[in-house]
DRENDREN-696363 format. One record per residue (C-alpha): residue number from 1; residue in three letters; chain; x, y, z. Coordinates in steps of 0.1 Angstrom, whole numbers, plus 5000, padded with zeros to 4 digits. Last residue first. Layout:
BEGIN
   num   residuo   cadena   east   north     up
   NUM       ALA        A      X       Y      Z
...
END
This chain:
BEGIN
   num   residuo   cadena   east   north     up
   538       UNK        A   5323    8111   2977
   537       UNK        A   5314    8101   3013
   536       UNK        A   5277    8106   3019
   535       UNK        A   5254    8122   3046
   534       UNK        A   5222    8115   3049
   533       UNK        A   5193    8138   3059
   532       UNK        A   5155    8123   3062
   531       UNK        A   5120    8148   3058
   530       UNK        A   5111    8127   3026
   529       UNK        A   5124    8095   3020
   528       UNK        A   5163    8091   3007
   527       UNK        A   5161    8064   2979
   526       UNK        A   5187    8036   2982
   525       UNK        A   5161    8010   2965
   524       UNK        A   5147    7995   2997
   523       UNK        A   5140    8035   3012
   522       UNK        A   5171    8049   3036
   521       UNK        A   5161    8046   3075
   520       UNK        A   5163    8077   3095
   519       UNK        A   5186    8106   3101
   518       UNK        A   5216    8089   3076
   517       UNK        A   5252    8087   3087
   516       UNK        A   5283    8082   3068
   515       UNK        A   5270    8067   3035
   514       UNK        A   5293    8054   3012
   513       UNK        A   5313    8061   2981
   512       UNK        A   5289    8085   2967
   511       UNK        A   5267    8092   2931
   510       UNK        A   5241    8114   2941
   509       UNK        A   5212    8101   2961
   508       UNK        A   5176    8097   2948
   507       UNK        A   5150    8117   2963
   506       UNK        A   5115    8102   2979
   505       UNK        A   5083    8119   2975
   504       UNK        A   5066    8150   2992
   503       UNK        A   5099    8172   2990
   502       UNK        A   5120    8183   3023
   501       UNK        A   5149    8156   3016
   500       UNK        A   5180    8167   3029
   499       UNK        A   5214    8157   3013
   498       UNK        A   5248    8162   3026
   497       UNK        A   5277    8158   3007
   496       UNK        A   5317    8149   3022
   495       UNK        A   5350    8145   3000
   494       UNK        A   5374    8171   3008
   493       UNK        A   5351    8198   3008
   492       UNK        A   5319    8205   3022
   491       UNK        A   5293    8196   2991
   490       UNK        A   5257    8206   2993
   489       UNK        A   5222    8189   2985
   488       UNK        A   5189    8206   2994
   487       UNK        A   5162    8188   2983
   486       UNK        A   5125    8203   2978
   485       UNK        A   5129    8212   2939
   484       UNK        A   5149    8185   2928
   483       UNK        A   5191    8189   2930
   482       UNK        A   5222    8204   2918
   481       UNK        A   5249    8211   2947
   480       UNK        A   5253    8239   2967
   479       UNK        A   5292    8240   2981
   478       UNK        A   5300    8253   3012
   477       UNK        A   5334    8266   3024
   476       UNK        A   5350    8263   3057
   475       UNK        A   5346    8260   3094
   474       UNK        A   5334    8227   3107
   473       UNK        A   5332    8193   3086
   472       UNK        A   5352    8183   3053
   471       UNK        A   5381    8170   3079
   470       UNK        A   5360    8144   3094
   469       UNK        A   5370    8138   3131
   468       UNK        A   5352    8163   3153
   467       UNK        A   5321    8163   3126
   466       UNK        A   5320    8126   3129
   465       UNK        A   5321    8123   3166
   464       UNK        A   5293    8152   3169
   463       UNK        A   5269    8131   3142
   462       UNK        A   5272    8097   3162
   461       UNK        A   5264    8112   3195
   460       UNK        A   5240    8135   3182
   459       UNK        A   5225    8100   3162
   458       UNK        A   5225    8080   3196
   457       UNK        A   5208    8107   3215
   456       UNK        A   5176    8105   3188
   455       UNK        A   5174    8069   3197
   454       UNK        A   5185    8045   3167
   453       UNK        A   5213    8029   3184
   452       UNK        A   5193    8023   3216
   451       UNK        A   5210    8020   3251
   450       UNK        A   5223    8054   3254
   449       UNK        A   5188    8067   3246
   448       UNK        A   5173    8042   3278
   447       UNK        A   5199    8060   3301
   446       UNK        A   5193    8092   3288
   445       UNK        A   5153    8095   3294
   444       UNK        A   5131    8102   3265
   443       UNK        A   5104    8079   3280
   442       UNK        A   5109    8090   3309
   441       UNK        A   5087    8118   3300
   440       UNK        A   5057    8096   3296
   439       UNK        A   5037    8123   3320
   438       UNK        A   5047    8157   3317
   437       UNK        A   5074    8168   3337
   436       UNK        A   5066    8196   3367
   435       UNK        A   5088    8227   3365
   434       UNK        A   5108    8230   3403
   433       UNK        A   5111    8196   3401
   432       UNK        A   5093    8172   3432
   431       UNK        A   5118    8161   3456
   430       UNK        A   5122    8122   3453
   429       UNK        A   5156    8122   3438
   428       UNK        A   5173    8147   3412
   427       UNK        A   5162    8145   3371
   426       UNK        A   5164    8105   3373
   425       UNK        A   5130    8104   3356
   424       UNK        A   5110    8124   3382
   423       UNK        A   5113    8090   3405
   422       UNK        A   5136    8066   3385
   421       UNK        A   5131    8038   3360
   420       UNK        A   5139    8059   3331
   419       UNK        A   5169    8079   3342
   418       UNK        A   5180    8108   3336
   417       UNK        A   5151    8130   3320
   416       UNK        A   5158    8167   3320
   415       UNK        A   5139    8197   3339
   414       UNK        A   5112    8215   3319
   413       UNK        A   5125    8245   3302
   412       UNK        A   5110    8242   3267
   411       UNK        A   5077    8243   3282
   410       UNK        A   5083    8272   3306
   409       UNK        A   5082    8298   3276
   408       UNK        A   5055    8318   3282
   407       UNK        A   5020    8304   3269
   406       UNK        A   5013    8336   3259
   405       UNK        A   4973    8350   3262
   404       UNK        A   4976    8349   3302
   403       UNK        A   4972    8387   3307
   402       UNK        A   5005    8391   3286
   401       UNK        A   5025    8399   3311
   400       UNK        A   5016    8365   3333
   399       UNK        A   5025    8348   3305
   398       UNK        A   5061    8368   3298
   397       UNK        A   5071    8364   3334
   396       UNK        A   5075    8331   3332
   395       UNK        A   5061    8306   3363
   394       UNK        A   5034    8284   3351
   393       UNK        A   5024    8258   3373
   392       UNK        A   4986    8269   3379
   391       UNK        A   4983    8274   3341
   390       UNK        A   4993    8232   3337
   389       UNK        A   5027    8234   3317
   388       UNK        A   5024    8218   3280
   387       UNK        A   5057    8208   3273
   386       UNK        A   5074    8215   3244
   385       UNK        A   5091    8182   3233
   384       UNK        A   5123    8167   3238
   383       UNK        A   5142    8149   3217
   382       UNK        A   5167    8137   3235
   381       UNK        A   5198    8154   3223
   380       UNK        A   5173    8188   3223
   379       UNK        A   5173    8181   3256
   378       UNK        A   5199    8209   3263
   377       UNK        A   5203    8233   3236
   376       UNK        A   5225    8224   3209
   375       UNK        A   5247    8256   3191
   374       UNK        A   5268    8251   3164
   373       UNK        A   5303    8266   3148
   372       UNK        A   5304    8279   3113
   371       UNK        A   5300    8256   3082
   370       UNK        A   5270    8234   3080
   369       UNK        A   5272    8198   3082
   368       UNK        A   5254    8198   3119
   367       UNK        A   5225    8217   3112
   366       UNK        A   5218    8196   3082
   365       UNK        A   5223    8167   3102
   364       UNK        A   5204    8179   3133
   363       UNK        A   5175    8190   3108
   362       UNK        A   5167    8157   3095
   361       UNK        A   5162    8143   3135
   360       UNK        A   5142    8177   3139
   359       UNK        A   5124    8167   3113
   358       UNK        A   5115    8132   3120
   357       UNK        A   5109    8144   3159
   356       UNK        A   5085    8168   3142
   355       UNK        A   5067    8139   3121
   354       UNK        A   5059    8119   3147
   353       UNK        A   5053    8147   3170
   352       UNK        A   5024    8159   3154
   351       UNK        A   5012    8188   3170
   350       UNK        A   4980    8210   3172
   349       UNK        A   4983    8245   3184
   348       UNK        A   4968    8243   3220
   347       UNK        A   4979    8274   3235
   346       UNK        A   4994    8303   3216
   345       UNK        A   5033    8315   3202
   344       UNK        A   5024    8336   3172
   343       UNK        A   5039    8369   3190
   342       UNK        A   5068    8352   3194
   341       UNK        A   5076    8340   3162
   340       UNK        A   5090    8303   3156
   339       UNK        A   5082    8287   3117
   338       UNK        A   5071    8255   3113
   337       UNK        A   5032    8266   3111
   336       UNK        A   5011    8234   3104
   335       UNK        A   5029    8220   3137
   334       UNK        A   5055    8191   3141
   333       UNK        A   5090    8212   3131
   332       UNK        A   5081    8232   3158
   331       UNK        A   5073    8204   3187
   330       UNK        A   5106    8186   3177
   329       UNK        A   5124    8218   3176
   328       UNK        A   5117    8230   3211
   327       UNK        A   5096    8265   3209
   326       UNK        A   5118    8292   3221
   325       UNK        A   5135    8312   3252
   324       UNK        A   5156    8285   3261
   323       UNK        A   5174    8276   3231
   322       UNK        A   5163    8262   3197
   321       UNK        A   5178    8251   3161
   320       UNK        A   5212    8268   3162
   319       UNK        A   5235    8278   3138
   318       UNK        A   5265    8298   3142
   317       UNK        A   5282    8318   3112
   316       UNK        A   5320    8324   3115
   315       UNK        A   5333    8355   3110
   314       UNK        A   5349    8370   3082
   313       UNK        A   5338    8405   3084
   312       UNK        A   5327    8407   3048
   311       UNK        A   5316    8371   3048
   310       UNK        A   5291    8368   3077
   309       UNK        A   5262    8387   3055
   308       UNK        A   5269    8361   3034
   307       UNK        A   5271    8328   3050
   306       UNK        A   5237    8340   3066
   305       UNK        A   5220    8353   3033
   304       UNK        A   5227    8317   3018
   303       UNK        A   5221    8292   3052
   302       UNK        A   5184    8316   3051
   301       UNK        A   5179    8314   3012
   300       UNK        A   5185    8279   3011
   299       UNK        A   5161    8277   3044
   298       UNK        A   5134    8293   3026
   297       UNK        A   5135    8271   2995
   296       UNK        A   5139    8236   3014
   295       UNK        A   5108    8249   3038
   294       UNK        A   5111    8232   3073
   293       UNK        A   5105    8272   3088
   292       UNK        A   5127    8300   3095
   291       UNK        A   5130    8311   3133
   290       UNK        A   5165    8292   3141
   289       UNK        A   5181    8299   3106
   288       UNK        A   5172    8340   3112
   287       UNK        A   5182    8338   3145
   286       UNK        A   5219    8336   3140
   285       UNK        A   5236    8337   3173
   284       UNK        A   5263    8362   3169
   283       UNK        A   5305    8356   3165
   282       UNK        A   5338    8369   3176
   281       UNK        A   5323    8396   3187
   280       UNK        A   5345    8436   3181
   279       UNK        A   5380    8439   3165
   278       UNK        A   5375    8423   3142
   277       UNK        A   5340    8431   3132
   276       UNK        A   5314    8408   3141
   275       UNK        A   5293    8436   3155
   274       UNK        A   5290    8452   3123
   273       UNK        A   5271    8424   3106
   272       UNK        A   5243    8427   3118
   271       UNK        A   5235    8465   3106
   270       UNK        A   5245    8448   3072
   269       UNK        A   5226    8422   3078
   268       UNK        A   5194    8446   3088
   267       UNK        A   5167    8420   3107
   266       UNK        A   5186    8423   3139
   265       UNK        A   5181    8399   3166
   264       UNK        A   5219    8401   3186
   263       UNK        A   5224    8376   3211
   262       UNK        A   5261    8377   3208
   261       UNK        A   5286    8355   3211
   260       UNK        A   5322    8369   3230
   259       UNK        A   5356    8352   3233
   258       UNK        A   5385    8343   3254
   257       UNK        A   5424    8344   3252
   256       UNK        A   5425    8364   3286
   255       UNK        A   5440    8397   3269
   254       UNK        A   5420    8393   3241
   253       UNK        A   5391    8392   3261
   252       UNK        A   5396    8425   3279
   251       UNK        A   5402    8442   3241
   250       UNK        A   5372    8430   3231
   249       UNK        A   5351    8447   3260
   248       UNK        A   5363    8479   3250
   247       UNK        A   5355    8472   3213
   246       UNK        A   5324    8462   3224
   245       UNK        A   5313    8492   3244
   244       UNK        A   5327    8515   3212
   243       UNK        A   5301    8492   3195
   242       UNK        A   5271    8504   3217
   241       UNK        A   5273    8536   3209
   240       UNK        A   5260    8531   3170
   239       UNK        A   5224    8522   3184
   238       UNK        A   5215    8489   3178
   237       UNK        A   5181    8492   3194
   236       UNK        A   5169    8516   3218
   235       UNK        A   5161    8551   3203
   234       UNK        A   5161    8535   3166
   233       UNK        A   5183    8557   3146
   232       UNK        A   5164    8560   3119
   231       UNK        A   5128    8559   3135
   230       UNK        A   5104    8533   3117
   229       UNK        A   5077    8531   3138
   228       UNK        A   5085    8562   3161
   227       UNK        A   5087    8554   3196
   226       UNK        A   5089    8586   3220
   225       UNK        A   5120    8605   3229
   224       UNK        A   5143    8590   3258
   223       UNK        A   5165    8621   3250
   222       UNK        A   5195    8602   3258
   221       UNK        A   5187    8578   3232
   220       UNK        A   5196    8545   3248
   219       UNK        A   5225    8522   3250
   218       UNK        A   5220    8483   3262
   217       UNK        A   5198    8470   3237
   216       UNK        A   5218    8451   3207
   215       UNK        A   5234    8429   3228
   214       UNK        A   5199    8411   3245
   213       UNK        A   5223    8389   3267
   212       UNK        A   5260    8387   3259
   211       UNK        A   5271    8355   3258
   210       UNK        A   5306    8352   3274
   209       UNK        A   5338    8332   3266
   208       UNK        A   5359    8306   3277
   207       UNK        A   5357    8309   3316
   206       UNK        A   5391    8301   3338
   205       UNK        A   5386    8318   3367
   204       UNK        A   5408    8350   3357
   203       UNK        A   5379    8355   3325
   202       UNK        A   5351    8354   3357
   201       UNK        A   5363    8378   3372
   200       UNK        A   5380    8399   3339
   199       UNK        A   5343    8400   3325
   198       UNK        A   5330    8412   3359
   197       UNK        A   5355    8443   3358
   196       UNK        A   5343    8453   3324
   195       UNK        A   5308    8457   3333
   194       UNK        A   5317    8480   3366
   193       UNK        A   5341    8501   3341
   192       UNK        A   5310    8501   3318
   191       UNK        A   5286    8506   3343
   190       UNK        A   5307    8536   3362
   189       UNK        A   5314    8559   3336
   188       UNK        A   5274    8566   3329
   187       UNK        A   5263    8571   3292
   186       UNK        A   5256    8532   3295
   185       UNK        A   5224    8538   3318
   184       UNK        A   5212    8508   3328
   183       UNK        A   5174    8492   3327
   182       UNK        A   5158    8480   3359
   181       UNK        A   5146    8444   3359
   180       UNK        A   5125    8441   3382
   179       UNK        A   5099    8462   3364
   178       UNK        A   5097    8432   3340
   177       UNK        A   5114    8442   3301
   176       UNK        A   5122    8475   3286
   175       UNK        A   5127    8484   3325
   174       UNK        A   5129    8523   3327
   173       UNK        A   5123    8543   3357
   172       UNK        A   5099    8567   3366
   171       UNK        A   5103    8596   3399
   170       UNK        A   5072    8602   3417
   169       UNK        A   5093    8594   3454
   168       UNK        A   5068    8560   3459
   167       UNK        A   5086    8552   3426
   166       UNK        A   5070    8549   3388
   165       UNK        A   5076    8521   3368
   164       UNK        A   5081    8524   3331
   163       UNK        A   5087    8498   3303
   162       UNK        A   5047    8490   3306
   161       UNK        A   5035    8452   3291
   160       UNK        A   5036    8431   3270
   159       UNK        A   5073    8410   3268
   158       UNK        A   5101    8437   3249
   157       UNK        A   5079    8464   3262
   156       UNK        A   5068    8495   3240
   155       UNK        A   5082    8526   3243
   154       UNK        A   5056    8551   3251
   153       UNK        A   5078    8579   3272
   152       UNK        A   5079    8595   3308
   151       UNK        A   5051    8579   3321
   150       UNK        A   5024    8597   3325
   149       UNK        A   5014    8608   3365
   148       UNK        A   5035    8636   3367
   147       UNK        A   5009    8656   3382
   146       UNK        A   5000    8680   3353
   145       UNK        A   5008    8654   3327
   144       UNK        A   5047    8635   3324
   143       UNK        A   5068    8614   3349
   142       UNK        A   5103    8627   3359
   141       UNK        A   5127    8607   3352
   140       UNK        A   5150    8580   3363
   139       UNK        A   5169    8557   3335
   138       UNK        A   5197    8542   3355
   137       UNK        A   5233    8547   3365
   136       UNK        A   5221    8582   3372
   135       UNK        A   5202    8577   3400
   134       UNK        A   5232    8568   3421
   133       UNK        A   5240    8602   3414
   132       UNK        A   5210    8621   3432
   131       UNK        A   5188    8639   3412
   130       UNK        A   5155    8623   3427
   129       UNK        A   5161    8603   3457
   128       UNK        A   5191    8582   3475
   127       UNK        A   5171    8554   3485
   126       UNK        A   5157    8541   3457
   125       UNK        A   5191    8544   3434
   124       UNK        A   5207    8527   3465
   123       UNK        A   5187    8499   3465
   122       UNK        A   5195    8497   3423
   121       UNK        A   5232    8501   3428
   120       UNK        A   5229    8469   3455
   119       UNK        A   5213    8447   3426
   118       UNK        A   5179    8438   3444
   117       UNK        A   5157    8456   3412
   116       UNK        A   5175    8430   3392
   115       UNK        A   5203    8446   3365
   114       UNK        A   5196    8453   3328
   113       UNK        A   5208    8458   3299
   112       UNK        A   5247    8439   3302
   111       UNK        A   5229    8402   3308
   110       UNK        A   5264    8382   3311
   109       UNK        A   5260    8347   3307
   108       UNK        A   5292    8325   3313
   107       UNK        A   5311    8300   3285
   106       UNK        A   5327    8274   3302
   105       UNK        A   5352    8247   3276
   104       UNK        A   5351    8212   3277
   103       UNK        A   5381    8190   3267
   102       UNK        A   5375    8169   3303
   101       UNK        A   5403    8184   3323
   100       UNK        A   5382    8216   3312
    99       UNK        A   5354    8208   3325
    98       UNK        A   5367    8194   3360
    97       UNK        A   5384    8232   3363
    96       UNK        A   5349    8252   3350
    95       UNK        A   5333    8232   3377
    94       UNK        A   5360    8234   3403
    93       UNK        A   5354    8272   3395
    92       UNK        A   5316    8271   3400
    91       UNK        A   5315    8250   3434
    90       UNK        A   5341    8277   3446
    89       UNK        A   5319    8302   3438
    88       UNK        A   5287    8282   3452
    87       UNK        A   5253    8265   3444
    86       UNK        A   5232    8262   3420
    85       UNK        A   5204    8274   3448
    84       UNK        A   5228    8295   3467
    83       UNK        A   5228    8319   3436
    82       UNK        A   5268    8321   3422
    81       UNK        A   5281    8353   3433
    80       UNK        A   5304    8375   3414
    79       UNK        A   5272    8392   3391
    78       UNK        A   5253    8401   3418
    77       UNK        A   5214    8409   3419
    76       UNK        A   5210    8394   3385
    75       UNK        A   5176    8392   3369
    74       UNK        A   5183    8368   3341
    73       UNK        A   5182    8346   3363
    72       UNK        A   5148    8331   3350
    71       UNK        A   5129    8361   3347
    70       UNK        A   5117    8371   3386
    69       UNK        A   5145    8349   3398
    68       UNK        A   5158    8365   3424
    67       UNK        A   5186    8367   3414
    66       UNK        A   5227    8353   3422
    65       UNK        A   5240    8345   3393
    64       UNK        A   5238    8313   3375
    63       UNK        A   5233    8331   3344
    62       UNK        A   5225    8304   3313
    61       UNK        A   5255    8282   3318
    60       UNK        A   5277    8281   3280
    59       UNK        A   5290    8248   3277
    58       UNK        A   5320    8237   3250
    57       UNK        A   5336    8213   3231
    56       UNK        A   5306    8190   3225
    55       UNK        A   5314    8153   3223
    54       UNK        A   5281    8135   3236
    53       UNK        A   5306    8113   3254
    52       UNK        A   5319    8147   3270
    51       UNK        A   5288    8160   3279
    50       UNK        A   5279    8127   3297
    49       UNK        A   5309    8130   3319
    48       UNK        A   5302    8165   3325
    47       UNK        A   5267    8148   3345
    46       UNK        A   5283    8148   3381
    45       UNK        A   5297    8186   3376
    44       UNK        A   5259    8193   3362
    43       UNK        A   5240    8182   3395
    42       UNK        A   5265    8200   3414
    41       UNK        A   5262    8229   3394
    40       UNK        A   5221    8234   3404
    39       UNK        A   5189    8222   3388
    38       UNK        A   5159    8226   3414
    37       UNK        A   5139    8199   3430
    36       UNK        A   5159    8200   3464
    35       UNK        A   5179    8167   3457
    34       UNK        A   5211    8180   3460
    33       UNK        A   5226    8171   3429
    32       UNK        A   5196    8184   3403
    31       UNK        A   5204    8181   3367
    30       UNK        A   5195    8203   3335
    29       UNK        A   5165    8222   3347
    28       UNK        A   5176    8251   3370
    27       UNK        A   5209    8256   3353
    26       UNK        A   5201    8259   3320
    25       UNK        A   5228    8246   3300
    24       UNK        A   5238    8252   3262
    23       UNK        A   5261    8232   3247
    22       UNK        A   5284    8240   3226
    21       UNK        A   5296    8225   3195
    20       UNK        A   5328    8243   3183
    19       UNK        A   5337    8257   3146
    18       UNK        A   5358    8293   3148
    17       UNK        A   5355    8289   3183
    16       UNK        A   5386    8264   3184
    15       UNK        A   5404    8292   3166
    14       UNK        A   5438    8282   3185
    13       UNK        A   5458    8306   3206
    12       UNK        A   5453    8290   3238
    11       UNK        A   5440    8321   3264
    10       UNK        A   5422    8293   3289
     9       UNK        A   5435    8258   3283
     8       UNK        A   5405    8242   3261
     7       UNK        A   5437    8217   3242
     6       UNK        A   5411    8198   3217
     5       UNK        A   5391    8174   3223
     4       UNK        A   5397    8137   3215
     3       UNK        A   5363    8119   3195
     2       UNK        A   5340    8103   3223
     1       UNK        A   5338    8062   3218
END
């Protein structure tokens, strides 16, 4: 039975943020109503039922904009349009009402770098010429050598790649990632007022909070100068502009009782820290859990540099295993290298998925008993793998700029499995998915999970009720406790431990009153085997 949610009325005063478990939706993938082969909201408005047994207490929709797609939506061509494929406005904002009769909470996608070369301001950037003010709510310039040939700059791409395109007029503009997705200029007037009026859209419909795409990027040396290793400031990232932007925006959500999470990859914690600042995000994805690998040393020292660096600002750490621009956990946790960097990221890397889905199983509870507020991305419930997409099928911008050296991150997008004994696994009907699904992927399919106590959806299930009702889970304190080298053990207080085995040999268990919930089987004599999480009452 689903723990009760609480009271997700829009502007309620209560810190609900503070600890939530949201769930993060990509709208092409997760469930397809109309049968087309793409994801859209219908399919998801007929699966908030299932959200709401797995017990998360809110969903953020990766953009569901209209774009033309060139990087997954986050190309958007109009940010108060819902694109035809998911569906429509009013589709949308019957889907953030049926959520929220539910318990479940909208969180929106707002990409504040970059717009789609379609955007109307972009047209009318191309058509209105060199020197002209439309121009100036992007980076145009004039190119550099005796013909203007150069580009304007050397900044390298955030995917491989040029950051500069240059126009049938000579001109250059800057796109730090596909040259569809034009860069903005936040020195100009217009894109924050523009910015700020699409928050309160979507804030006077009912949304939660917004995830601000790529946060640390928007504002730009003005001189566009050429990359420095090194450079102090940096031209592009985390310049100190950007949190006057933040504060502005804050003050629009605090008027609408909503909240901001950033996708801020800073290696600096200090630097990171500042944008969790009162009066700035509520909170920040923390990529630092998320890319370290199943090491019991190296993720003490992540959970420890993360609950600190959070401290001084008191915000609320969030931790989250994958999303959709990552390897999926299972596949991860399964490879000689358990750690996720992009430019590692290659075809054919051996996998055992044996012992990733162990992991991953181990790393849900420990996720799960931290303190801070967590992040699931969808399949991840069900144990999905990467999946390897055939070359011909491949359709993410960051293969193709790469010269076909990146296997891009299509595999962890692959629609969902439904339903086991249906065509395409129950993901829409007999229309073939827009991402093609390995063979055996019903396997992993919902229906057969729900059915199976021991199935990885079973143990979400389990874990997410507990954490709703057990007052020792959620925001607050950690305690480490004393244990073997490969074992992390900590205390949440009142009265709950959690113990992950990481060693080569099996751990004993502290003195408890009963065990709670354990990842996988405990050994004959009570022992917790390696790569298993329990967690105890004491």
């Amino acid at each position: 039975m689903a723990a009760p949610h609480r009271d997700p009325t829009p502007g309620s005063p209560d810190d609900w943020w503070r600890d939530a478990a949201i769930y993060q939706v990509y709208p092409r993938s997760f469930a397809d109503g109309d049968g087309d082969g793409t994801g859209d909201l219908a399919g998801v408005r007929a699966k908030l039922p299932y959200l709401a047994e797995l017990g998360v207490d809110a969903v953020w929709f990766t953009p569901w904009y209209l774009s033309p797609l060139a990087d997954g939506g986050y190309d958007v061509a109009d940010y108060r349009t819902i694109d035809p494929a998911f569906g429509t406005l009013d589709e949308a904002e019957k889907l953030i009402a049926e959520a929220r009769s539910l318990g479940i909470r909208t969180v929106v996608d707002i990409v504040p770098n970059h717009v789609s070369d379609q955007h109307p301001w972009f047209r009318a950037a191309l058509a209105a010429g060199p020197g002209s003010p439309e121009r100036k709510r992007f980076h145009f310039r004039p190119g550099r050598g005796e013909h203007g040939e150069l580009p304007p700059n050397d900044w390298p791409s955030q995917f491989a790649g040029p950051t500069w395109t240059r126009v049938e007029d000579g001109e250059w503009y800057l796109h730090l990632f596909t040259p569809q997705q034009p860069d903005l200029n936040w020195a100009h007037p217009a894109v924050r007022e523009e910015h700020e009026s699409v928050l309160r859209f979507w804030f006077e419909r009912g949304v939660a909070g917004v995830r601000i795409d790529s946060a640390a990027l928007p504002v730009k040396d003005p001189a566009l100068p050429d990359f420095v290793e090194g450079r102090d400031p940096h031209p592009y990232v985390d310049r100190d502009e950007l949190h006057e932007i933040y504060r502005s925006w804050r003050r629009v959500a605090d008027a609408h009782g909503a909240v901001f999470v950033g996708e801020v990859w800073l290696p600096d914690s200090e630097r990171f820290a500042r944008y969790l600042r009162p009066d700035e995000l509520h909170t920040a994805f923390n990529f630092t859990f998320l890319a370290c690998p199943w090491d019991a040393d190296r993720l003490r020292t992540a959970i420890d540099d993360t609950l600190a660096e959070h401290a001084p600002v008191g915000a609320p750490a969030t931790w989250v295993l994958c999303n959709h621009d990552v390897t999926r956990t299972v596949t991860r946790y399964g490879r000689a290298d358990t750690g996720f960097d992009f430019a590692t990221k290659a075809f054919g890397t051996p996998t055992d998925l044996e012992l990733g889905t162990r992991r991953a199983r181990a790393a849900a509870l420990l996720t799960l008993a931290l303190p801070g507020s967590v992040y699931l991305y969808q399949g991840e419930e069900l144990g999905l793998p990467e999946a390897d997409i055939p070359r011909e099928r491949i359709q993410d911008p960051m293969h193709f700029r790469s010269g076909g050296t990146d296997p891009g991150r299509d595999g962890c997008r692959v629609p969902l499995p439904w339903k086991a004994a249906s065509p395409h696994a129950g993901f829409g009907s007999d229309a073939e998915p827009w991402l093609p699904q390995p063979a055996g992927w019903s396997a992993y399919a919902a229906d057969r999970q729900a059915a199976d106590p021991a199935s990885m959806l079973s143990l979400y299930r389990t874990a997410l009720r507990l954490r709703r009702t057990e007052p020792a889970l959620g925001d607050g304190a950690l305690e480490w406790l004393p244990a073997p080298d490969g074992v992390l053990a900590f205390r949440r207080a009142p009265g709950l431990v959690c113990v992950v085995n990481l060693a080569g040999r099996p751990a004993a268990l502290p003195d408890h009153d009963a065990v709670l919930l354990t990842s996988g089987p405990l050994d004959p004599d009570g022992g917790l085997p390696t790569d298993t999480a329990v967690w105890l009452r004491v």
